[in-house]
Backbone atoms as SQL, in Angstrom:
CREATE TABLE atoms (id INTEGER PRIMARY KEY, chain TEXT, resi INTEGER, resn TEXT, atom TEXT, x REAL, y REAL, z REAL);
INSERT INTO atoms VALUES
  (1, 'A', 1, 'UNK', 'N', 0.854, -1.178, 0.000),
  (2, 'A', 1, 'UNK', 'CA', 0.000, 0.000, 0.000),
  (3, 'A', 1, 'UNK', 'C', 0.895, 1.234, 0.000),
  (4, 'A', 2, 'UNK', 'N', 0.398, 1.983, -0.880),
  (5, 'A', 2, 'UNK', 'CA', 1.036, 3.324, -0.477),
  (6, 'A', 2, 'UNK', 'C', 0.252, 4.814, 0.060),
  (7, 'A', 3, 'UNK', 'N', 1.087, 5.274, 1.414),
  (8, 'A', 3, 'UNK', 'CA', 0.289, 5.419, 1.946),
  (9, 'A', 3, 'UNK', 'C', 0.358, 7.179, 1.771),
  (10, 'A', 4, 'UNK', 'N', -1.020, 7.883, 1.821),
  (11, 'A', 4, 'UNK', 'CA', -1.105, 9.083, 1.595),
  (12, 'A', 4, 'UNK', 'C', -1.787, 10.033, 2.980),
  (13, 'A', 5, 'UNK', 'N', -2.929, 9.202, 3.431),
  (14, 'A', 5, 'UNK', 'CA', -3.621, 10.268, 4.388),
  (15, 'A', 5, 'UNK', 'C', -3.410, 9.612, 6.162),
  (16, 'A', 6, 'UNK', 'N', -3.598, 10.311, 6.785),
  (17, 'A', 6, 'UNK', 'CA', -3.674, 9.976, 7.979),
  (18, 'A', 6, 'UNK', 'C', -4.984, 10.199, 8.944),
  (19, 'A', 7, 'UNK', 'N', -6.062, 9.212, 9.419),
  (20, 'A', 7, 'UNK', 'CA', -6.902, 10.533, 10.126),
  (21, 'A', 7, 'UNK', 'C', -7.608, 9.562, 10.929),
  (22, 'A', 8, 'UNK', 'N', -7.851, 10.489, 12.223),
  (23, 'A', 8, 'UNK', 'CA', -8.696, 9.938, 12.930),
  (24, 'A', 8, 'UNK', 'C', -9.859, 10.132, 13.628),
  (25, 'A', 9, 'UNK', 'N', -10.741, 9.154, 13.607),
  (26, 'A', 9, 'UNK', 'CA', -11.884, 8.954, 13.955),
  (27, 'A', 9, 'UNK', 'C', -12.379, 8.440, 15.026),
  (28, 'A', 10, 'UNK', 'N', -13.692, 9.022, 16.476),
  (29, 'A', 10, 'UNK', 'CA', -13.670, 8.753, 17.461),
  (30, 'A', 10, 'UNK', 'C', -13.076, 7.579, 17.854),
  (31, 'A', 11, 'UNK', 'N', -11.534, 7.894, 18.049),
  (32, 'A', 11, 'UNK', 'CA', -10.102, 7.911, 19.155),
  (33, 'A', 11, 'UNK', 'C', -9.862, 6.613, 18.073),
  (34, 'A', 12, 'UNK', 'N', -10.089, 6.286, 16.757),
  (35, 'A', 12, 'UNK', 'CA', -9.402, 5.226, 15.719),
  (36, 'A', 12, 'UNK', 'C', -8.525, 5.802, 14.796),
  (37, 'A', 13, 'UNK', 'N', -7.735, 5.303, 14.305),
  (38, 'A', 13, 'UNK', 'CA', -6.510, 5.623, 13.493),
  (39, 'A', 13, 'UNK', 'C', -6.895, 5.254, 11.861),
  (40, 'A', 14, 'UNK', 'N', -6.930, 5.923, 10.796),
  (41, 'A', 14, 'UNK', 'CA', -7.134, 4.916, 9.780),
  (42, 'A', 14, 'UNK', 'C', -6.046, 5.892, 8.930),
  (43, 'A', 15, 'UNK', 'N', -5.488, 4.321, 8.112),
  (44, 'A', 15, 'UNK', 'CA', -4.660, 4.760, 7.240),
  (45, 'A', 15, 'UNK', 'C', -5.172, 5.013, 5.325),
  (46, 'A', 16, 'UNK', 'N', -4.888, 6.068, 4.707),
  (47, 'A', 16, 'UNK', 'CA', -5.394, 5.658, 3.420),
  (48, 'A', 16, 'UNK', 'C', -4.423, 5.994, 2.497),
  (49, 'A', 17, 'UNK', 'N', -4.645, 5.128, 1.438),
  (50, 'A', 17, 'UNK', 'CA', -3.422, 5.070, 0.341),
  (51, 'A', 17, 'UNK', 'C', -4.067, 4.141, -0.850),
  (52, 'A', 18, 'UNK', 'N', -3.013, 3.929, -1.576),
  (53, 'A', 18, 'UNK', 'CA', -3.761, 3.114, -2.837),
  (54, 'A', 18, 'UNK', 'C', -2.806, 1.495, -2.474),
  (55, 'A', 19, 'UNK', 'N', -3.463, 0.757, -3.354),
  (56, 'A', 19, 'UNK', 'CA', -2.814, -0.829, -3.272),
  (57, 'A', 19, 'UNK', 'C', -2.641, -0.779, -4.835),
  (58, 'A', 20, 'UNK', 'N', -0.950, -1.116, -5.123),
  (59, 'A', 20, 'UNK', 'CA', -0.857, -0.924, -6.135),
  (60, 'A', 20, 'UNK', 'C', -1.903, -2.356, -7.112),
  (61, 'A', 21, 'UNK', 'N', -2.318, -2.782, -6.445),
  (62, 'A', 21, 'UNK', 'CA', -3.546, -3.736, -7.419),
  (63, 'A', 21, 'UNK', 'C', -4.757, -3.495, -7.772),
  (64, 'A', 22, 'UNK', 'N', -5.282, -1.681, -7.258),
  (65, 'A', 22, 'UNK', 'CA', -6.577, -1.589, -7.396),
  (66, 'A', 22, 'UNK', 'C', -6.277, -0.199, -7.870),
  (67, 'A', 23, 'UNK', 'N', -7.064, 0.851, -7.839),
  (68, 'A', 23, 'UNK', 'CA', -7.417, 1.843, -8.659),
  (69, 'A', 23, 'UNK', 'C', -7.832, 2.656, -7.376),
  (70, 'A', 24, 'UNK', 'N', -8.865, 2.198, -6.841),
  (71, 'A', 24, 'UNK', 'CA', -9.787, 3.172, -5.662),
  (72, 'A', 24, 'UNK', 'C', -8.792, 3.367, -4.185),
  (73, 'A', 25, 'UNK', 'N', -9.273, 4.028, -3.582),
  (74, 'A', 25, 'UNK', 'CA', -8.681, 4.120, -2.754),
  (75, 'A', 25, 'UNK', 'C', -9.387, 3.290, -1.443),
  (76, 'A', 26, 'UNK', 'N', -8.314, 3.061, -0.760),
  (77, 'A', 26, 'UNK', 'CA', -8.058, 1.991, 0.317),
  (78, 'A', 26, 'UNK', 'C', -7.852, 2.480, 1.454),
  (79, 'A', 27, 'UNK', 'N', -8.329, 1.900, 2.809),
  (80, 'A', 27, 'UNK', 'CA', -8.209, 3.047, 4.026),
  (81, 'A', 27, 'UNK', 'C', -7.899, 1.196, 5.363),
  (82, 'A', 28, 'UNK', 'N', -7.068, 1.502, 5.898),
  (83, 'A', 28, 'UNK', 'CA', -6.931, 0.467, 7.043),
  (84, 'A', 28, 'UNK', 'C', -6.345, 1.062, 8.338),
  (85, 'A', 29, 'UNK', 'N', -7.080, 0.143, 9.021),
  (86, 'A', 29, 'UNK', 'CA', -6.763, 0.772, 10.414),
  (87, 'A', 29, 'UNK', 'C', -5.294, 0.243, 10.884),
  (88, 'A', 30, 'UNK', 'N', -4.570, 1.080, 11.512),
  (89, 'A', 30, 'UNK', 'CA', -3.428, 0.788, 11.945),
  (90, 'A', 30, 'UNK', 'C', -3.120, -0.262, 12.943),
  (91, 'A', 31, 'UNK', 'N', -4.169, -0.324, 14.085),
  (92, 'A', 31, 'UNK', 'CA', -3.925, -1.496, 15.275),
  (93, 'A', 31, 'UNK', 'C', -4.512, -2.383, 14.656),
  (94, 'A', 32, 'UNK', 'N', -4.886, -2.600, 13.767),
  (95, 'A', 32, 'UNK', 'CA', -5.215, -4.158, 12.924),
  (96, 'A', 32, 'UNK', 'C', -4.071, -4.507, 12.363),
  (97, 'A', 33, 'UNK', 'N', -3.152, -3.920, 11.828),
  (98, 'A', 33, 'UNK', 'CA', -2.188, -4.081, 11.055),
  (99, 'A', 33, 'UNK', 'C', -1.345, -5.240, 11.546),
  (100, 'A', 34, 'UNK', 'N', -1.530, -6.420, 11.141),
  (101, 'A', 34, 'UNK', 'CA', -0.189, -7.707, 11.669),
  (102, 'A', 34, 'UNK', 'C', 1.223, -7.308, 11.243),
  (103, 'A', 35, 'UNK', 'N', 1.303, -7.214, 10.404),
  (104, 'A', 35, 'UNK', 'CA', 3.023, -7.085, 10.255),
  (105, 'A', 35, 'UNK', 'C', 2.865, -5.962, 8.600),
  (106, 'A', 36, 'UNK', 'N', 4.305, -5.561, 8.766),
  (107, 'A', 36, 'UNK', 'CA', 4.766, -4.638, 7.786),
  (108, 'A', 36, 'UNK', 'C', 5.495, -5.262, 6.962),
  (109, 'A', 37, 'UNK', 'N', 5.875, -5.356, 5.778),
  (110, 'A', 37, 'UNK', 'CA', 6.896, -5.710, 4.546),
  (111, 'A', 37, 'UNK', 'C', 7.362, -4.693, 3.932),
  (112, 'A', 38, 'UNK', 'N', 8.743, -4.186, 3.868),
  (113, 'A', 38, 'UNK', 'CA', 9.264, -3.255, 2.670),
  (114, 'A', 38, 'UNK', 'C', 8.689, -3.625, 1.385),
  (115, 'A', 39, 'UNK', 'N', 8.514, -2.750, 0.444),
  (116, 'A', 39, 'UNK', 'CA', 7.594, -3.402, -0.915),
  (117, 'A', 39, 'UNK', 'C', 8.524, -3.605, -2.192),
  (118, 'A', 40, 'UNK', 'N', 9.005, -3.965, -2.755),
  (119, 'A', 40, 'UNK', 'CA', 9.535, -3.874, -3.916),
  (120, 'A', 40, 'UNK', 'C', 9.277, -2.997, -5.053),
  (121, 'A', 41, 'UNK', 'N', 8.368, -2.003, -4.949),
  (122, 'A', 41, 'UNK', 'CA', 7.245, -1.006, -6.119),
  (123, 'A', 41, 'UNK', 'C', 8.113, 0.138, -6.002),
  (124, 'A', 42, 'UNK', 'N', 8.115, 0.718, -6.874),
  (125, 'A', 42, 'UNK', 'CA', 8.297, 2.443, -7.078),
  (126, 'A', 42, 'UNK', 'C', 7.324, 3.069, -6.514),
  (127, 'A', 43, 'UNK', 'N', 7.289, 3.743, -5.790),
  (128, 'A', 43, 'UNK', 'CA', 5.854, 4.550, -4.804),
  (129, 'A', 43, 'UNK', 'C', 5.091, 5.360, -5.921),
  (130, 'A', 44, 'UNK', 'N', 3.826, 5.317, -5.718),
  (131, 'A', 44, 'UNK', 'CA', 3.428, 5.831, -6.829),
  (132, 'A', 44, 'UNK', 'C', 2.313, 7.094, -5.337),
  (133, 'A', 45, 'UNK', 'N', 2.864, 8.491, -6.369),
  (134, 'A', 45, 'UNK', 'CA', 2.133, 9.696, -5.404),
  (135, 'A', 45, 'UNK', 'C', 0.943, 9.632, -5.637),
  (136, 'A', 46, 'UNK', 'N', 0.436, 10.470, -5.070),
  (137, 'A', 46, 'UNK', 'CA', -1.281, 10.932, -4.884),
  (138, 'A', 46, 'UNK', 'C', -1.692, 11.844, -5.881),
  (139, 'A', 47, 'UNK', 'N', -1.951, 11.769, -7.216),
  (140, 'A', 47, 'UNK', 'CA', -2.585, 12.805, -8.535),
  (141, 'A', 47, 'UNK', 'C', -3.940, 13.108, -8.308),
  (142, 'A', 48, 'UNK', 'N', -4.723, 11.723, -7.218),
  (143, 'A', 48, 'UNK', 'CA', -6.350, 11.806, -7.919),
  (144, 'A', 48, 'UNK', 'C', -7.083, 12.524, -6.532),
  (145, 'A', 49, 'UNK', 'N', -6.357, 12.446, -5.595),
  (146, 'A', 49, 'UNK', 'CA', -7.318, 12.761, -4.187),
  (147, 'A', 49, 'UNK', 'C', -6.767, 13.762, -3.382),
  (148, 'A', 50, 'UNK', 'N', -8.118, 14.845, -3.052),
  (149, 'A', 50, 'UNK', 'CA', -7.752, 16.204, -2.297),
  (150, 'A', 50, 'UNK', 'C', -8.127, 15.680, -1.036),
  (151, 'A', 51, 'UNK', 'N', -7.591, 15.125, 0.071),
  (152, 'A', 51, 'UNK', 'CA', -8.482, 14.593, 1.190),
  (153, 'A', 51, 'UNK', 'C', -9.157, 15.868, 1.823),
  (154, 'A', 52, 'UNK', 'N', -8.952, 16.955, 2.090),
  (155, 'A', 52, 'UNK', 'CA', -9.556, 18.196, 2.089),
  (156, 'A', 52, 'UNK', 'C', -11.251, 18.060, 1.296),
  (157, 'A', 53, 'UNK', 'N', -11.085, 18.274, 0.081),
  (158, 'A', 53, 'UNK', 'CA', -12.427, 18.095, -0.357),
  (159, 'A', 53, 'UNK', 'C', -12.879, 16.507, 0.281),
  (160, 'A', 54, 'UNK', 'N', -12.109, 15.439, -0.084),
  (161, 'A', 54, 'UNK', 'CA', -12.593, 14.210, -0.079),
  (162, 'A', 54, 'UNK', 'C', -13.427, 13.968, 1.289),
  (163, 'A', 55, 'UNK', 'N', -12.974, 14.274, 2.436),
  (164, 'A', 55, 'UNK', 'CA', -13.766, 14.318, 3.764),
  (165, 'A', 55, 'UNK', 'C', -14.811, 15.352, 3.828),
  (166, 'A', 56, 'UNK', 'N', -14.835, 16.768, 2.966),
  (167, 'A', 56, 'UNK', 'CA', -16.148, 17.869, 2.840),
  (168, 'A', 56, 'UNK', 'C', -17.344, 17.159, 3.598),
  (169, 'A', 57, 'UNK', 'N', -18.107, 16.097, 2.781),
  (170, 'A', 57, 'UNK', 'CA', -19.242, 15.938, 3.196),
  (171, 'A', 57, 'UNK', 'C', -19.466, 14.573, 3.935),
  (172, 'A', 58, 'UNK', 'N', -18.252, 14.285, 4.584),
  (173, 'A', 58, 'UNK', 'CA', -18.514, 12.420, 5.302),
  (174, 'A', 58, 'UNK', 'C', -18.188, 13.001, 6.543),
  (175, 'A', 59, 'UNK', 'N', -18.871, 12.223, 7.485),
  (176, 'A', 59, 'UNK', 'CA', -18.578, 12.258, 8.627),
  (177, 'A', 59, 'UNK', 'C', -18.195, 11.047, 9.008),
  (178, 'A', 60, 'UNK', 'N', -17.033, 11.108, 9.677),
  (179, 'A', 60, 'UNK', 'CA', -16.271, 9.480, 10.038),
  (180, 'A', 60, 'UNK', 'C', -14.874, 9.564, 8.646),
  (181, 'A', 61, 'UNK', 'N', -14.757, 8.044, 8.010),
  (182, 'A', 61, 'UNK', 'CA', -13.843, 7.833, 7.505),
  (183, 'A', 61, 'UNK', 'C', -14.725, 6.868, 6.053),
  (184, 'A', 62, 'UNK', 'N', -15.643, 6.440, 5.941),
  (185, 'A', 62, 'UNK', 'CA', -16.316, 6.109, 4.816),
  (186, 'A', 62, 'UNK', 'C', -17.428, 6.365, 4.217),
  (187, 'A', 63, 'UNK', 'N', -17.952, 6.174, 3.429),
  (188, 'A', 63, 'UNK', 'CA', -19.695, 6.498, 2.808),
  (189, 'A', 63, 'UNK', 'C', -19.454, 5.459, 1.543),
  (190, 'A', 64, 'UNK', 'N', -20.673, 5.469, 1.494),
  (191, 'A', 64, 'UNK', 'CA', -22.076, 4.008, 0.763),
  (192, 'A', 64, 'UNK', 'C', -21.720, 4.505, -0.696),
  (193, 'A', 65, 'UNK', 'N', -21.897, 5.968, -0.900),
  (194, 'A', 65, 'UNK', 'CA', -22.218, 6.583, -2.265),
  (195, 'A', 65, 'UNK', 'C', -21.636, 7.991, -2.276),
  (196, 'A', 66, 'UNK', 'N', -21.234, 7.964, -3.967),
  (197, 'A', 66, 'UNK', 'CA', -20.926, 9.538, -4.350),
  (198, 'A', 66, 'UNK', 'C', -21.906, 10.463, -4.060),
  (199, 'A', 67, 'UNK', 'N', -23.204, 10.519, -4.076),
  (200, 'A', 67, 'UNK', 'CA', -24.138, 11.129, -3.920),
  (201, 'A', 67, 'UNK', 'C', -24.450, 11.723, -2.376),
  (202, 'A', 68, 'UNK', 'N', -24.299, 13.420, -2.129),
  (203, 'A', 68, 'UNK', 'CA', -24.696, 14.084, -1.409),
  (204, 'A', 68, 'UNK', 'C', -25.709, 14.418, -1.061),
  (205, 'A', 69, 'UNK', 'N', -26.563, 14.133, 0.162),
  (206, 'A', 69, 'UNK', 'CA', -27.362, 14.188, 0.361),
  (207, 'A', 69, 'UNK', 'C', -28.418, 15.253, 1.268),
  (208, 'A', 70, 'UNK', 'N', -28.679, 16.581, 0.687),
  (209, 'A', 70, 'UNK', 'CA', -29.439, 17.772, 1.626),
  (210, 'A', 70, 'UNK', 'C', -30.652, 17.367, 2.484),
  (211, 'A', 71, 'UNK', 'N', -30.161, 17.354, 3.447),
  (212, 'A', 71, 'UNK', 'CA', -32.001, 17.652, 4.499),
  (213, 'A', 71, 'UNK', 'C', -31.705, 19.165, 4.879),
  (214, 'A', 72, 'UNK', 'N', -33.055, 19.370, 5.782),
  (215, 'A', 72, 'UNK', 'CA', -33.601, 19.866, 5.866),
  (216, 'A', 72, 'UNK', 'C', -34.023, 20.022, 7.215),
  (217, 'A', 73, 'UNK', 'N', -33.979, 20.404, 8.100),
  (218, 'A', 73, 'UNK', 'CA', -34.329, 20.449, 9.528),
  (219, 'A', 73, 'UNK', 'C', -35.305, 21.735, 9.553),
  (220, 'A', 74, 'UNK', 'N', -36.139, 21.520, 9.960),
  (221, 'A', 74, 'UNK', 'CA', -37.417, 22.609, 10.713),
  (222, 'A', 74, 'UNK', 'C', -37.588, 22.951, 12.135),
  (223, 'A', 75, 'UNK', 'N', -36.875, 24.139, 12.570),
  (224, 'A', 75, 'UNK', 'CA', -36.390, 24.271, 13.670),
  (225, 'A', 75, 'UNK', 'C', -37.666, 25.587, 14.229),
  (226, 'A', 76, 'UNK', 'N', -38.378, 25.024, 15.354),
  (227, 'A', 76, 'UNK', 'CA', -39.379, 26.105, 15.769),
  (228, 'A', 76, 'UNK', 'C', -38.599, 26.659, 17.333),
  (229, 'A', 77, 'UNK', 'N', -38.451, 27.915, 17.769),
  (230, 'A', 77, 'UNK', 'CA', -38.280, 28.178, 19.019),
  (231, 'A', 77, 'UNK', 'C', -39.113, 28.210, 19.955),
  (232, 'A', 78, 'UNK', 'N', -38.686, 27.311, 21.262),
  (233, 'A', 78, 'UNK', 'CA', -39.873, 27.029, 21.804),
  (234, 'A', 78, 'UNK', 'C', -40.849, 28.189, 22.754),
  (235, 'A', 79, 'UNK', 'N', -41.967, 28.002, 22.648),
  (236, 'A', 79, 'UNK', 'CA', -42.970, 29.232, 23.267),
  (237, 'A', 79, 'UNK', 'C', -43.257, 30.477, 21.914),
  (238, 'A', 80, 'UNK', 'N', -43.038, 30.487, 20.927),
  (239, 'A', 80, 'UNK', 'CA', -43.560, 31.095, 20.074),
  (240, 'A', 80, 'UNK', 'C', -44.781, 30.663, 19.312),
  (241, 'A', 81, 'UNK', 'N', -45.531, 31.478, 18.491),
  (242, 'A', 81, 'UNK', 'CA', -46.637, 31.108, 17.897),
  (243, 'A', 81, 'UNK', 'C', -46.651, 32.047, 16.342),
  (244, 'A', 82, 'UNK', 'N', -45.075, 31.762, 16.213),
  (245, 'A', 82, 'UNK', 'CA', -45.095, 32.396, 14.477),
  (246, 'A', 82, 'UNK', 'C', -45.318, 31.109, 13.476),
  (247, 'A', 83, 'UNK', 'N', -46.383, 31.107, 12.484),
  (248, 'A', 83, 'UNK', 'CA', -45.952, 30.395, 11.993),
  (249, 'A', 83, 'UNK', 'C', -45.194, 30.065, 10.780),
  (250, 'A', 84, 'UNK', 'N', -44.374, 31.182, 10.679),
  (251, 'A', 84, 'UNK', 'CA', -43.026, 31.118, 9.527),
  (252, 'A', 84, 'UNK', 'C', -42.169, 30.647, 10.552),
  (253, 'A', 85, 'UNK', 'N', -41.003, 29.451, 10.341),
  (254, 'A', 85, 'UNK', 'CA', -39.772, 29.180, 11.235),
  (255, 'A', 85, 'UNK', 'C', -39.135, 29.126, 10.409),
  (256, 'A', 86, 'UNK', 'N', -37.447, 29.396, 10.749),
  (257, 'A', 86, 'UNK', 'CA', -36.585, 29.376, 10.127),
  (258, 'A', 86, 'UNK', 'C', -35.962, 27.991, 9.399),
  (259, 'A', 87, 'UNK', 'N', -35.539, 28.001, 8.493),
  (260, 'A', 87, 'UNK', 'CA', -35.015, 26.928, 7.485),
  (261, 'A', 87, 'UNK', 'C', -33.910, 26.906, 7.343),
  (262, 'A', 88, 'UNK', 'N', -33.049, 25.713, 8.278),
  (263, 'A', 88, 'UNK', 'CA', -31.761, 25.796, 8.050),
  (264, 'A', 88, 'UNK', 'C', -31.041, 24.411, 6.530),
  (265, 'A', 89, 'UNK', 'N', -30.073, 24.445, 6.166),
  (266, 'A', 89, 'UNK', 'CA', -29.972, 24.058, 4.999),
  (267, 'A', 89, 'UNK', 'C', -28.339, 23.681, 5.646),
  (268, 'A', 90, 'UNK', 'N', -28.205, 21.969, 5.764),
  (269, 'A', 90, 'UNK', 'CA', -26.600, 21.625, 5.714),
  (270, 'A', 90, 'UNK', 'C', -26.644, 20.974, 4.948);
């Protein structure tokens, strides 16, 4: 594996990088890790991934799908009787 990002997630370590046998990117946790091997490969750098953007909209260290998903929360303050409330948008 070669490794590019570092980050962690409530108090877990995950490592991410590519395996020079796949294309996508690859993320493993470090205290799982059994043993290390020097690799025989030419390291190949990071061209395709901003981890900056790449974490933008995940919370944690993975997601299901490319697809971003907007809700919508309807937030009333309590003891009022307006009935316009504000619309927040994450």
């Amino acid at each position: 594996m070669f490794p590019y990002h570092l980050r962690e997630y409530n108090n877990r370590w995950f490592l991410f990088g590519r395996n020079k046998d796949y294309l996508t990117l690859t993320n493993l946790a470090p205290d799982r890790i059994l043993s290390i091997a020097d690799g025989k490969h030419p390291y190949i750098e990071n061209t395709e991934w901003d981890f900056n953007e790449y974490f933008e909209d995940i919370v944690g260290v993975s997601f299901e799908s490319n697809q971003v998903e907007k809700i919508r929360l309807l937030v009333r303050t309590q003891g009022t009787r307006r009935a316009d409330s504000t619309l927040f948008y994450f």
